[in-house]
C-alpha positions, 0 to 999 in steps of 0.5 A: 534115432532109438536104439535098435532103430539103425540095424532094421535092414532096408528093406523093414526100414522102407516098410516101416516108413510106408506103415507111418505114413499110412498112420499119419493119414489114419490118425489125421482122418479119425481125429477130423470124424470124431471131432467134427459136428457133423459125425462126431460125437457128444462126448469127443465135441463136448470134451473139446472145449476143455482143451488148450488146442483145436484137434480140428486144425491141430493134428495133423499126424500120428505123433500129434496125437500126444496133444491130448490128455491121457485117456481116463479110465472113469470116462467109459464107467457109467453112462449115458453110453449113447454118448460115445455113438458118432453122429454119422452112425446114431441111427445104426444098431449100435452093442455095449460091451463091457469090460472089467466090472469086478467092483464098481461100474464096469468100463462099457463102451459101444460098438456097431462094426469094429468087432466085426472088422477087428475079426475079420482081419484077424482071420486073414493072418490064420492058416487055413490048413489048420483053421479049415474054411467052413469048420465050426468052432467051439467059443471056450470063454466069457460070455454075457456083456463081453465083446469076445463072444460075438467076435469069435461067432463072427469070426466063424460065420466069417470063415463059414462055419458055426461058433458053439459057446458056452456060459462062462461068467467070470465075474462070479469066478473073481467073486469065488477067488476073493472070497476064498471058496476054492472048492466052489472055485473048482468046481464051476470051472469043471461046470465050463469044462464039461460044456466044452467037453459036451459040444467037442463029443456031441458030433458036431465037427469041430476043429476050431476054437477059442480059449483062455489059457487056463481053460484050454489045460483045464479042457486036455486034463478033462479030456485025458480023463475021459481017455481021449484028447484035442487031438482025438476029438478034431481040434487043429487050430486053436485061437487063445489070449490072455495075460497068462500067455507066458513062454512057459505056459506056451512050451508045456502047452505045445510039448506036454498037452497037444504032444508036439509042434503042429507038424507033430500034433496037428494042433496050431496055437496063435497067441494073441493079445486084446481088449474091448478097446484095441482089437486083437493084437496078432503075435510073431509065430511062437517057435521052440527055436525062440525059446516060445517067445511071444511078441504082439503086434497091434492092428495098424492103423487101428489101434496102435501100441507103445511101450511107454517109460513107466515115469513118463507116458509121453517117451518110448523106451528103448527096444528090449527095455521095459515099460508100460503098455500105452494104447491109442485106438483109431477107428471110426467108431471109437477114438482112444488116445493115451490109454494107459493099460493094465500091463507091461513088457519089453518093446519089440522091433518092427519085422516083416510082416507087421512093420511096426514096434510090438511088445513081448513079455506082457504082463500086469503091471506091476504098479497094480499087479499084486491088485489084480485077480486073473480069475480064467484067464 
C-alpha cells in the first residue's frame, strides 16, 4: 500500500476501486482494438513483432500495460502519418494535429473524434452559471496545425454558441525569443492582443474564452488601457492551460486583474492541464483557502496520468513526493503507453469527484527545463 493510500475514507476507497475496475476493462479493450487485424493499425500491428509478449492474449488489465516499452517521442516525427489511422476508422475523415515543432519535424499524430469527445466531456465539468449555455466565446491562443483551436470551436458549438479565434502562430514566437528580438517580441504579442481586444468591443456577446496564461494578463493590461476590463467587456468564464498555471500566477490573476473571487468579480477560471496526446486534465477547484493550489486530474479511462520516480519510470512515487509526469493514452483512435512527459510534479491523492491519483505543482522537468523555451504559454 503507498503511503496516503490508508487515510482515503471508505467512501473514496470504494470509488477508487469501481474507477480501477473500470480502467481495467478500458485498458483490456483498447489494447484488443489496436492490436487486432481487423481495426488496428499499421504502426501498433507492425511494432508487435518486436516485442517479447502477445498484447492480444497478454493484457489483460491497467497495470499490464507496463509490459510495453516506454513510448518514444521519434515515432510520432515524420511520417506517413496514415499509419497511426486504425483499420476500422480508415475510410473516415481523419486531422493531423501537431505539436512541438520549434526545430526539427513536429510530433504529429492524427485525430477523427478524440478532440471532440475530449471537449465534450470537459464541458460537463463547467458551471453554467459562468459559462452560460448558448454564449460565444473568444479561442485566445494557438492556432494553425494545433488540436486546440478546433477543440474550443467544438467546445462552444457543443455548448450553443459561436468560437471567435484569432491568428497566433507560436513557433514565430520561440523564433523571436531565441533570436533575441524582444521588441518584435513585443510587439507581435500586442498584434494578438488587439485581435482579442477587436472581437471582445465589436458586439459580439462574448462571455466565454480560452487563453494561455500570459496572454490573458497581456489582454486585462490591454484592457486597463483602454479603460475598461474582462469584467466590463462580458467575460464570466474563463477556460486556461499551460505550464505557466502556477499558484502565484493564479492569486495575482484572480485577486489583482479580475478584482476578486468569482462571487466578487464575476469571473471563474478552471485550470487545466493538456496536450495532443492526453486530452484535457480538469483541475480540484482553485481557492484562496488552499493557498490557490492546483491539482490535475486526467480524464479516465482515457488518459491516465502517473507520477513516476524520476530513476525509474516503472515505480510511482509516494503521494506528496515528487517525480516525472508519465502518460498513457486509451482511446480508440490512438493508443499511447508510457509516455514520458516534459514535466514534472508532486502526486495527488484520489478525491471525490475524480477518484484517482492527480498531479499538482506541474512544471518543466527539470532534466530539460533550462532547454525549454515557454514562448505564450
Amino acid at each position: 500500500m503507498n503511503s496516503g493510500e490508508s487515510v482515503l475514507s471508505a467512501d473514496i476507497q470504494a470509488k477508487a476501486q469501481a474507477a480501477k475496475d473500470k480502467l481495467d476493462q478500458h485498458a483490456y479493450e483498447t489494447v484488443q482494438w489496436h492490436f487486432h487485424e481487423s481495426t488496428g493499425c499499421p504502426f501498433w500491428l507492425e511494432k508487435k513483432k518486436e516485442l517479447n509478449f502477445d498484447p492480444l492474449t497478454e493484457v489483460k488489465n491497467y497495470e499490464d500495460i507496463q509490459k510495453f516499452p516506454l513510448f518514444e517521442d521519434d515515432w510520432l516525427r515524420g511520417g506517413p502519418v496514415r499509419r497511426w489511422v486504425p483499420k476500422a476508422f480508415e475510410n473516415d475523415p481523419v486531422y493531423v494535429f501537431e505539436t512541438g515543432g520549434t526545430t526539427g519535424v513536429p510530433k504529429s499524430r492524427i485525430a477523427i473524434n478524440d478532440f471532440r469527445t475530449d471537449y465534450e466531456n470537459f464541458s460537463h465539468t463547467l458551471p453554467d452559471q459562468y459559462f452560460p449555455k448558448g454564449s460565444n466565446w473568444l479561442m485566445l491562443g494557438p492556432s494553425g496545425p494545433r488540436r486546440l483551436r478546433l477543440a474550443v470551436e467544438h467546445l462552444a458549438q457543443y455548448r450553443g454558441g459561436i468560437s471567435f479565434c484569432i491568428d497566433l502562430d507560436p513557433r514565430w514566437v520561440v523564433k523571436l525569443i531565441k533570436k533575441g528580438w524582444m521588441e518584435h517580441l513585443e510587439e507581435y504579442k500586442k498584434h494578438c492582443i488587439d485581435q482579442a481586444i477587436t472581437v471582445l468591443t465589436a458586439g459580439h456577446d462574448v462571455k466565454c474564452m480560452f487563453g494561455t496564461p500570459k496572454l490573458i494578463e497581456s489582454l486585462c493590461l490591454g484592457l486597463e488601457e483602454r479603460g475598461t476590463s474582462l469584467a466590463e467587456v462580458g467575460i464570466t468564464g474563463i477556460f486556461s492551460g499551460g505550464t505557466e498555471f502556477t499558484p502565484q500566477w493564479t492569486r495575482y490573476c484572480v485577486e489583482e486583474l479580475f478584482g476578486g473571487s468569482p462571487e466578487e468579480s464575476g469571473i471563474y477560471m478552471t485550470p487545466t492541464y493538456g496536450n495532443t496526446l492526453m486530452g484535457l486534465a480538469c483541475s480540484k477547484p482553485v481557492t484562496a483557502d488552499e493557498g490557490y493550489k492546483i491539482s490535475y486530474y486526467a480524464p479516465q479511462p482515457r488518459a491516465v496520468t502517473e507520477v513516476v520516480s524520476f530513476d525509474d519510470p516503472m515505480q510511482k512515487v509516494a503521494y506528496g513526493e515528487t517525480g516525472r509526469v508519465k502518460l498513457t493514452t486509451l482511446t480508440q483512435e490512438f493508443f499511447v503507453p508510457g509516455f514520458l512527459e516534459r514535466d514534472e510534479g508532486e502526486r495527488e491523492m484520489p478525491f471525490d469527484k475524480y477518484p484517482w491519483d492527480g498531479v499538482s505543482g506541474v512544471r518543466p522537468f527539470h532534466g530539460i527545463a533550462s532547454g525549454t523555451t515557454v514562448g505564450v504559454y
